[in-house]
Backbone as XML, in Angstrom:
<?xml version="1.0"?>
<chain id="A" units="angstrom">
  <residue number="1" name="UNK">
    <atom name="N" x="88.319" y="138.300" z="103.874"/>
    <atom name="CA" x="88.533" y="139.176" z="102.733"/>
    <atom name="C" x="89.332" y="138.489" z="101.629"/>
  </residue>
  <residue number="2" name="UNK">
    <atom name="N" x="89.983" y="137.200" z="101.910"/>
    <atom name="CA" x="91.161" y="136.760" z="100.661"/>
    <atom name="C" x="90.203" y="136.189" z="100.363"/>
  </residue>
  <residue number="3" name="UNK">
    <atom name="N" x="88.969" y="135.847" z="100.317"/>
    <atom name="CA" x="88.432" y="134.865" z="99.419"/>
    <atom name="C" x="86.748" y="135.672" z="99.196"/>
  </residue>
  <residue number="4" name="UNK">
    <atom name="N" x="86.405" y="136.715" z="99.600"/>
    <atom name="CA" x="85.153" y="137.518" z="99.465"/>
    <atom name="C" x="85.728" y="138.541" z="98.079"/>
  </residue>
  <residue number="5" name="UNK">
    <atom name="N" x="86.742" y="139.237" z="98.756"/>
    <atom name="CA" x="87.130" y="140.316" z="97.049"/>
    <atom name="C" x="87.354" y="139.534" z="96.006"/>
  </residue>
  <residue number="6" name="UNK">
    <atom name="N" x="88.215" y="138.456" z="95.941"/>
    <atom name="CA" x="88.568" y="138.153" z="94.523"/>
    <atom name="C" x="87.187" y="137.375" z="93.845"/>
  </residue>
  <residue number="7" name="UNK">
    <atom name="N" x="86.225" y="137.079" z="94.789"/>
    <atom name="CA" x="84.986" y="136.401" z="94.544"/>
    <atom name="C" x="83.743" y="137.854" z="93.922"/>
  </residue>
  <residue number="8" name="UNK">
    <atom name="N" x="84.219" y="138.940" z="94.460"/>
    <atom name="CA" x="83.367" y="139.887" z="93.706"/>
    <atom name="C" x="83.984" y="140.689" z="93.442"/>
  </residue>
  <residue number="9" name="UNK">
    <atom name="N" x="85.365" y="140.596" z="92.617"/>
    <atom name="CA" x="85.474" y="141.049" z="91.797"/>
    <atom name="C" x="85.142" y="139.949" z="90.531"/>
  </residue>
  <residue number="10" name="UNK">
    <atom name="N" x="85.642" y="139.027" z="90.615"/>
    <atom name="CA" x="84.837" y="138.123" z="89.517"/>
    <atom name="C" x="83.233" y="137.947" z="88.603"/>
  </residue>
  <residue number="11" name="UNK">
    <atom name="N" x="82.559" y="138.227" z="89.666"/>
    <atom name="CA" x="81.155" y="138.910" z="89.462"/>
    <atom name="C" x="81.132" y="139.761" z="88.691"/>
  </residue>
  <residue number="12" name="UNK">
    <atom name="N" x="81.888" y="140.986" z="89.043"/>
    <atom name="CA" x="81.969" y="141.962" z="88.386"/>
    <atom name="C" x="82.215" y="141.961" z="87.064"/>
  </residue>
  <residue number="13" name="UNK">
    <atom name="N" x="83.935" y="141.311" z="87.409"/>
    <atom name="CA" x="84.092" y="140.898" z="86.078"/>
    <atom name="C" x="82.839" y="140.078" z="84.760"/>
  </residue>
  <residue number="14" name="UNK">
    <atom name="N" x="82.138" y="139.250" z="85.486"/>
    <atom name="CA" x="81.204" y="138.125" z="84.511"/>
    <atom name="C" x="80.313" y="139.126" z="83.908"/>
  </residue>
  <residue number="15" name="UNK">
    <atom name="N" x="79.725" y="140.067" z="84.603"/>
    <atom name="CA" x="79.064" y="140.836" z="84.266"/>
    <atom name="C" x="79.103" y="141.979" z="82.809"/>
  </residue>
  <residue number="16" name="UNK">
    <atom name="N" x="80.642" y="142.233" z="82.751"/>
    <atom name="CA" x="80.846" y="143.345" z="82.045"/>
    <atom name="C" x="81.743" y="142.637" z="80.887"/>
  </residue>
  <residue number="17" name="UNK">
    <atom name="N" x="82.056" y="141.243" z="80.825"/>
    <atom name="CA" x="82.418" y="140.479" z="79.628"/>
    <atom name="C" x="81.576" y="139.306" z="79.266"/>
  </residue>
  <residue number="18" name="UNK">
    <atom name="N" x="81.951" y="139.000" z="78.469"/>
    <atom name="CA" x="81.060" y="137.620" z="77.718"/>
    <atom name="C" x="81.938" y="136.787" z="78.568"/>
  </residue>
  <residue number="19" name="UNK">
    <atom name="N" x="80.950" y="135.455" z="78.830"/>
    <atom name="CA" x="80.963" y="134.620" z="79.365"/>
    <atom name="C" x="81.980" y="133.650" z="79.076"/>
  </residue>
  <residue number="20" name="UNK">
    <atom name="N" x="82.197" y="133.632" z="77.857"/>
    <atom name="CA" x="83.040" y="132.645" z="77.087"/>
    <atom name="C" x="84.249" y="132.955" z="77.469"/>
  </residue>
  <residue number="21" name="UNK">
    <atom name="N" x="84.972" y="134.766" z="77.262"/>
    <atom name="CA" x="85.876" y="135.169" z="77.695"/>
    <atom name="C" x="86.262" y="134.698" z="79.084"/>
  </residue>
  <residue number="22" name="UNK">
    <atom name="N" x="85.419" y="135.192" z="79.983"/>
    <atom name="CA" x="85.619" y="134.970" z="81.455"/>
    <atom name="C" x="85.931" y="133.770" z="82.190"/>
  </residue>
  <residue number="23" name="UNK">
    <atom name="N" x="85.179" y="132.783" z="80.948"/>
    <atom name="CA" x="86.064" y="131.357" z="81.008"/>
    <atom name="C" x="87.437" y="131.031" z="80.630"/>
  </residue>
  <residue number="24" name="UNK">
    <atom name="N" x="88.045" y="131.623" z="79.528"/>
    <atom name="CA" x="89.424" y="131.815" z="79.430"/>
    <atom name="C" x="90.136" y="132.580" z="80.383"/>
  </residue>
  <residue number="25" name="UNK">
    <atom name="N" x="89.729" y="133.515" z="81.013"/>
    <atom name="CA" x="90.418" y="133.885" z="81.651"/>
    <atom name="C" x="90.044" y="133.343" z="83.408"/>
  </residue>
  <residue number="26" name="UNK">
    <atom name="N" x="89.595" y="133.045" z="83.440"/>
    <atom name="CA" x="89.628" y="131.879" z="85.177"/>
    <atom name="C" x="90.436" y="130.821" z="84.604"/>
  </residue>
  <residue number="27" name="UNK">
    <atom name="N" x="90.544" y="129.986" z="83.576"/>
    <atom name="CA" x="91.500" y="129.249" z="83.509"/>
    <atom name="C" x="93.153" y="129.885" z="83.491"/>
  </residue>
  <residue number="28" name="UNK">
    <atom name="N" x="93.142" y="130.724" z="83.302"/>
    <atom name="CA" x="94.685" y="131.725" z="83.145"/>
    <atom name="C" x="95.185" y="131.649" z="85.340"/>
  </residue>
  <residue number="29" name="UNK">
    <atom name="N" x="94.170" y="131.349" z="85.863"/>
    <atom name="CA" x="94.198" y="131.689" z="87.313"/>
    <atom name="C" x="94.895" y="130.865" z="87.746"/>
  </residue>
  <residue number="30" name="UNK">
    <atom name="N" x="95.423" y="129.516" z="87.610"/>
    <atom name="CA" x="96.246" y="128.262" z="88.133"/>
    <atom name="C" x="97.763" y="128.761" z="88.215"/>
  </residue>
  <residue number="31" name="UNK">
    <atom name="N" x="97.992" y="129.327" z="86.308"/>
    <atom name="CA" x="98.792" y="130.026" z="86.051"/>
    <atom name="C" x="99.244" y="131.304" z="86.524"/>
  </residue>
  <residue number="32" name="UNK">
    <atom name="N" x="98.753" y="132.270" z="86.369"/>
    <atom name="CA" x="98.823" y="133.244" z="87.619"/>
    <atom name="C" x="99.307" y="133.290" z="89.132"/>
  </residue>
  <residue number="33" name="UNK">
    <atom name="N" x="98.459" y="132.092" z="89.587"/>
    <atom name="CA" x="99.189" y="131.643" z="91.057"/>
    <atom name="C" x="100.319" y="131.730" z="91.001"/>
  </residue>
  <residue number="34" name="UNK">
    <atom name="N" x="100.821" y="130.628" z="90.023"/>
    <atom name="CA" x="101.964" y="129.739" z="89.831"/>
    <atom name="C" x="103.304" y="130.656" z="89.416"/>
  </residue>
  <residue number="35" name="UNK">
    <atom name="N" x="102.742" y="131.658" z="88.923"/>
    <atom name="CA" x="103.621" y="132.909" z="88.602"/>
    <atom name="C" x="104.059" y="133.595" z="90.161"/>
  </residue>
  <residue number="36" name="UNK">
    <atom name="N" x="102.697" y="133.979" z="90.550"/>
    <atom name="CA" x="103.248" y="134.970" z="92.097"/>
    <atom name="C" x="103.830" y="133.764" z="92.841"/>
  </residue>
  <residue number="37" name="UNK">
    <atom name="N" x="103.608" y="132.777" z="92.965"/>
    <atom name="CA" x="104.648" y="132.131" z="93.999"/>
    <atom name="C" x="105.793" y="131.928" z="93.624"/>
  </residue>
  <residue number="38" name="UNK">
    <atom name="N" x="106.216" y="132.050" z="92.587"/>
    <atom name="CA" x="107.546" y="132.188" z="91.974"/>
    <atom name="C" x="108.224" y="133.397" z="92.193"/>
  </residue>
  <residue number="39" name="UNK">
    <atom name="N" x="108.035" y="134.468" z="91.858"/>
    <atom name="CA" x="107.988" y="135.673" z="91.920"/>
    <atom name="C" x="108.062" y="136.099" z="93.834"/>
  </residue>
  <residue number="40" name="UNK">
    <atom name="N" x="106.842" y="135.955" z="94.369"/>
    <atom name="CA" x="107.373" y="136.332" z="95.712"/>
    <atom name="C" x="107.444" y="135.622" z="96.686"/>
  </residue>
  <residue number="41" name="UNK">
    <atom name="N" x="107.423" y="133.935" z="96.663"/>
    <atom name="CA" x="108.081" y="133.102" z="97.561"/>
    <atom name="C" x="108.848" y="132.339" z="97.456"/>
  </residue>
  <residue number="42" name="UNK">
    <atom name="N" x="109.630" y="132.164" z="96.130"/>
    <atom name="CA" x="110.380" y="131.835" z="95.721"/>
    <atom name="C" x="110.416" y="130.075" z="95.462"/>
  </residue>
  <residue number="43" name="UNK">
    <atom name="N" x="108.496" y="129.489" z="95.114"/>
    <atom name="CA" x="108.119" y="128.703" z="94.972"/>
    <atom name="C" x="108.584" y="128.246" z="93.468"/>
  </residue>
  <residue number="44" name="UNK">
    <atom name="N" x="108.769" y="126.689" z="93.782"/>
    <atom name="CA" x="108.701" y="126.404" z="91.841"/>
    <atom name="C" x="108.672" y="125.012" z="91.243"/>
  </residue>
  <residue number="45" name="UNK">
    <atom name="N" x="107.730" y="125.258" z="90.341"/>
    <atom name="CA" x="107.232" y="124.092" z="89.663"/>
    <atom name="C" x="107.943" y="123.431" z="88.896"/>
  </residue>
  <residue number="46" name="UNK">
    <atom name="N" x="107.515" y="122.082" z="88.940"/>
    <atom name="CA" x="108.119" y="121.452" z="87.487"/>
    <atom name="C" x="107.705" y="121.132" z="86.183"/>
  </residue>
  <residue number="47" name="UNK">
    <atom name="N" x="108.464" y="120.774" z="85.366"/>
    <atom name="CA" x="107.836" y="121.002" z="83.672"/>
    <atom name="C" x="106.956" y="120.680" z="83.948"/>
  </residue>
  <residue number="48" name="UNK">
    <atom name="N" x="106.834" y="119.538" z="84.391"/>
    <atom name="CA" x="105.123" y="118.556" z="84.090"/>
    <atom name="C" x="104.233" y="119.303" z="84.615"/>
  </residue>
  <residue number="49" name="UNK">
    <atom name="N" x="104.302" y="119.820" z="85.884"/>
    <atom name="CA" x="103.131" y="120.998" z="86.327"/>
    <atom name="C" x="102.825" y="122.026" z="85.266"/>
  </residue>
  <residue number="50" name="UNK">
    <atom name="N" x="103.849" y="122.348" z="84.944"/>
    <atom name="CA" x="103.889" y="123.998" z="84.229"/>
    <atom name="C" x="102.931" y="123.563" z="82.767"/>
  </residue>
  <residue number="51" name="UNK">
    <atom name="N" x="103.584" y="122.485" z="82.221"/>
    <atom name="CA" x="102.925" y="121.700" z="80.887"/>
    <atom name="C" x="101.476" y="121.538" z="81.327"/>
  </residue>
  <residue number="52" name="UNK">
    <atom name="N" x="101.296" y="120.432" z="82.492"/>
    <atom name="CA" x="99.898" y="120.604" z="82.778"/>
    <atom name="C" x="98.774" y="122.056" z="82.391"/>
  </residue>
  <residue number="53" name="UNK">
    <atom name="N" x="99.287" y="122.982" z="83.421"/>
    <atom name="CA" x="98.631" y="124.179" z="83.345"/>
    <atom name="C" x="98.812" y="124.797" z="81.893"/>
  </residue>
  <residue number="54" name="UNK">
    <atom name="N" x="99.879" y="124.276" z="81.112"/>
    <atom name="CA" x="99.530" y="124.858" z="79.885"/>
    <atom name="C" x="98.353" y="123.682" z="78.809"/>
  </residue>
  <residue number="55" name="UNK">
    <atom name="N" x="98.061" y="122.454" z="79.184"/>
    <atom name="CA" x="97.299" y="122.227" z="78.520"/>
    <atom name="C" x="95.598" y="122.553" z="78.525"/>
  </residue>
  <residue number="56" name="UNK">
    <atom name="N" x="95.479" y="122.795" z="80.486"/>
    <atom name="CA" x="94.004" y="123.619" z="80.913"/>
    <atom name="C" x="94.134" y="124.537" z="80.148"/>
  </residue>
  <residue number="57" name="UNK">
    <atom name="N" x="94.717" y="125.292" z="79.950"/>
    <atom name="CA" x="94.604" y="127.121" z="79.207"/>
    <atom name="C" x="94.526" y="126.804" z="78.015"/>
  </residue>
  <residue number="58" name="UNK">
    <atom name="N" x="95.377" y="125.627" z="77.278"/>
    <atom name="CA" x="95.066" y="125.626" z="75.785"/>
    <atom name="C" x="93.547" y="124.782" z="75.393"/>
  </residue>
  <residue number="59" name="UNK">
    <atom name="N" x="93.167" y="123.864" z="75.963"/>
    <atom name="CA" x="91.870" y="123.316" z="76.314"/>
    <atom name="C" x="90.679" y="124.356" z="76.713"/>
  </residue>
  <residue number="60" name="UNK">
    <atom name="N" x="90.892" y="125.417" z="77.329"/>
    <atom name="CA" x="89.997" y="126.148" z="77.530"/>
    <atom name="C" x="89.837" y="127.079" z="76.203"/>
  </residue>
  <residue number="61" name="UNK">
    <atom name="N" x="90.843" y="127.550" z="75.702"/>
    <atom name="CA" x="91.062" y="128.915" z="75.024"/>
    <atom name="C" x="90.224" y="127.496" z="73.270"/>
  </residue>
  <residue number="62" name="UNK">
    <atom name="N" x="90.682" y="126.739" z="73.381"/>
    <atom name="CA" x="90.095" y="125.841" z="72.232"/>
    <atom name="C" x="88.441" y="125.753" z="72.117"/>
  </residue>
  <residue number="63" name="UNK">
    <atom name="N" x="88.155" y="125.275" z="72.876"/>
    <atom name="CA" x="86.659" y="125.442" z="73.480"/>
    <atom name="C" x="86.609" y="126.755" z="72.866"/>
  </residue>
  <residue number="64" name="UNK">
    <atom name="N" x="86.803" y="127.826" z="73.186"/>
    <atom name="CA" x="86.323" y="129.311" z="72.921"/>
    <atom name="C" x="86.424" y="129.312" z="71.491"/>
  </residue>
  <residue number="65" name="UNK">
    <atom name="N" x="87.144" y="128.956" z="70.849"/>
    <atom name="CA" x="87.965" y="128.899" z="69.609"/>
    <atom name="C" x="86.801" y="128.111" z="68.430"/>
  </residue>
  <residue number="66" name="UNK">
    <atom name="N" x="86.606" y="126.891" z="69.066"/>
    <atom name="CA" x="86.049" y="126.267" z="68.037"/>
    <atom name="C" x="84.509" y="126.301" z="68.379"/>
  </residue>
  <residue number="67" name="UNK">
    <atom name="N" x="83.930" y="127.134" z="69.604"/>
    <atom name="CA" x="82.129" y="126.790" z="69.701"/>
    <atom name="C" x="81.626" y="127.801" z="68.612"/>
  </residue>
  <residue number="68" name="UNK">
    <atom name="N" x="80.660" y="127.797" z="68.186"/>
    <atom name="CA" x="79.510" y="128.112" z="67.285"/>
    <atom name="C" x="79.194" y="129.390" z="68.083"/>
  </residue>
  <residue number="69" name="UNK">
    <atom name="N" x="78.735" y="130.520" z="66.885"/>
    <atom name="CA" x="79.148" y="131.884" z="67.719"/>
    <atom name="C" x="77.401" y="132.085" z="67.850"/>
  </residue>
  <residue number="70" name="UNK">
    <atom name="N" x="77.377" y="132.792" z="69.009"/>
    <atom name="CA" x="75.817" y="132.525" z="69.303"/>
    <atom name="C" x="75.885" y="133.971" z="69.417"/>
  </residue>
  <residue number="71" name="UNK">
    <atom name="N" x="74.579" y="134.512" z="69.270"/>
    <atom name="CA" x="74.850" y="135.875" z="70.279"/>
    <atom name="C" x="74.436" y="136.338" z="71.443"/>
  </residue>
  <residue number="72" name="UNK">
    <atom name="N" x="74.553" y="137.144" z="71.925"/>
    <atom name="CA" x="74.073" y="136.888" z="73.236"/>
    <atom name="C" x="73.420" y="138.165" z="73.445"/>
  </residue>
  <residue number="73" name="UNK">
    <atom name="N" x="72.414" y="137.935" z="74.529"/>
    <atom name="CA" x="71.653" y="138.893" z="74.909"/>
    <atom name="C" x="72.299" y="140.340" z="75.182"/>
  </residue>
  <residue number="74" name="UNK">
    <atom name="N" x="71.664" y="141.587" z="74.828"/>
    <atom name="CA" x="72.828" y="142.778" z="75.220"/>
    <atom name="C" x="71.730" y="143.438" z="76.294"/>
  </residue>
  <residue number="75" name="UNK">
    <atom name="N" x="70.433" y="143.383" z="76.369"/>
    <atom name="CA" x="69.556" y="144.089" z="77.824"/>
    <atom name="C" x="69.161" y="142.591" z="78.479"/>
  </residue>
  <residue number="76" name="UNK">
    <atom name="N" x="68.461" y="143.481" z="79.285"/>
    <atom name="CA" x="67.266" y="142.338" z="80.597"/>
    <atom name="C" x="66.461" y="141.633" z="79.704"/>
  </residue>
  <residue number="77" name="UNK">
    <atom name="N" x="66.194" y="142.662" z="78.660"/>
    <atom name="CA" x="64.455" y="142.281" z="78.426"/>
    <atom name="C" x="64.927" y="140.925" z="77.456"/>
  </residue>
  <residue number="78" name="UNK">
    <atom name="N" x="66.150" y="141.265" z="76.903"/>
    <atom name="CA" x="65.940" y="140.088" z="75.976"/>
    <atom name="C" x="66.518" y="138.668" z="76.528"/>
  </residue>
  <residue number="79" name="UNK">
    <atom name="N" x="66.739" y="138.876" z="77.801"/>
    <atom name="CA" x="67.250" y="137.569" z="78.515"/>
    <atom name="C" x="65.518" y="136.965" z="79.024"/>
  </residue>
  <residue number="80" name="UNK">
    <atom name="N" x="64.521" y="137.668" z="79.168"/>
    <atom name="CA" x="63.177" y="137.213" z="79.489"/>
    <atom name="C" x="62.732" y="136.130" z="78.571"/>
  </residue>
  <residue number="81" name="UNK">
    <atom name="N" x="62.677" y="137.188" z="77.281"/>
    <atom name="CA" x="61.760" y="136.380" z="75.768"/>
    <atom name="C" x="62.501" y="135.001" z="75.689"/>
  </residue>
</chain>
């Protein structure tokens, strides 16, 4: 179950946001960890980690930032044509 729910809820998630989003936010997930183990095991990183994970998130969120806005399909049918 620790690795089946958070795997469909993700699905879920892809489904009901744009894609692009859902890529910013799986990169937010390193970070996130890195938060609850702080928080409830009293785990902890150092700058350079923490910096790291902030350059994935700013690298990702850039990507989103600067691609060419496409639009995207909103039914089935037009994912066929």
């Amino acid at each position: 179950m620790s690795s089946a729910l958070p795997y469909t809820l993700e699905m879920v998630a892809l489904k009901a946001i744009p894609a692009r989003v859902f890529g910013v936010m799986m990169s937010l997930e390193p970070a996130l960890a890195a938060l609850s183990g702080l928080l409830f095991l009293g785990e902890r990183l150092n700058v350079l980690q923490w910096v790291a994970m902030g350059c994935v998130i700013a690298a990702s969120a850039g990507i989103h930032l600067s691609a060419p806005r496409v639009a995207e399909p909103s039914t089935p049918a037009e994912l066929i044509t």
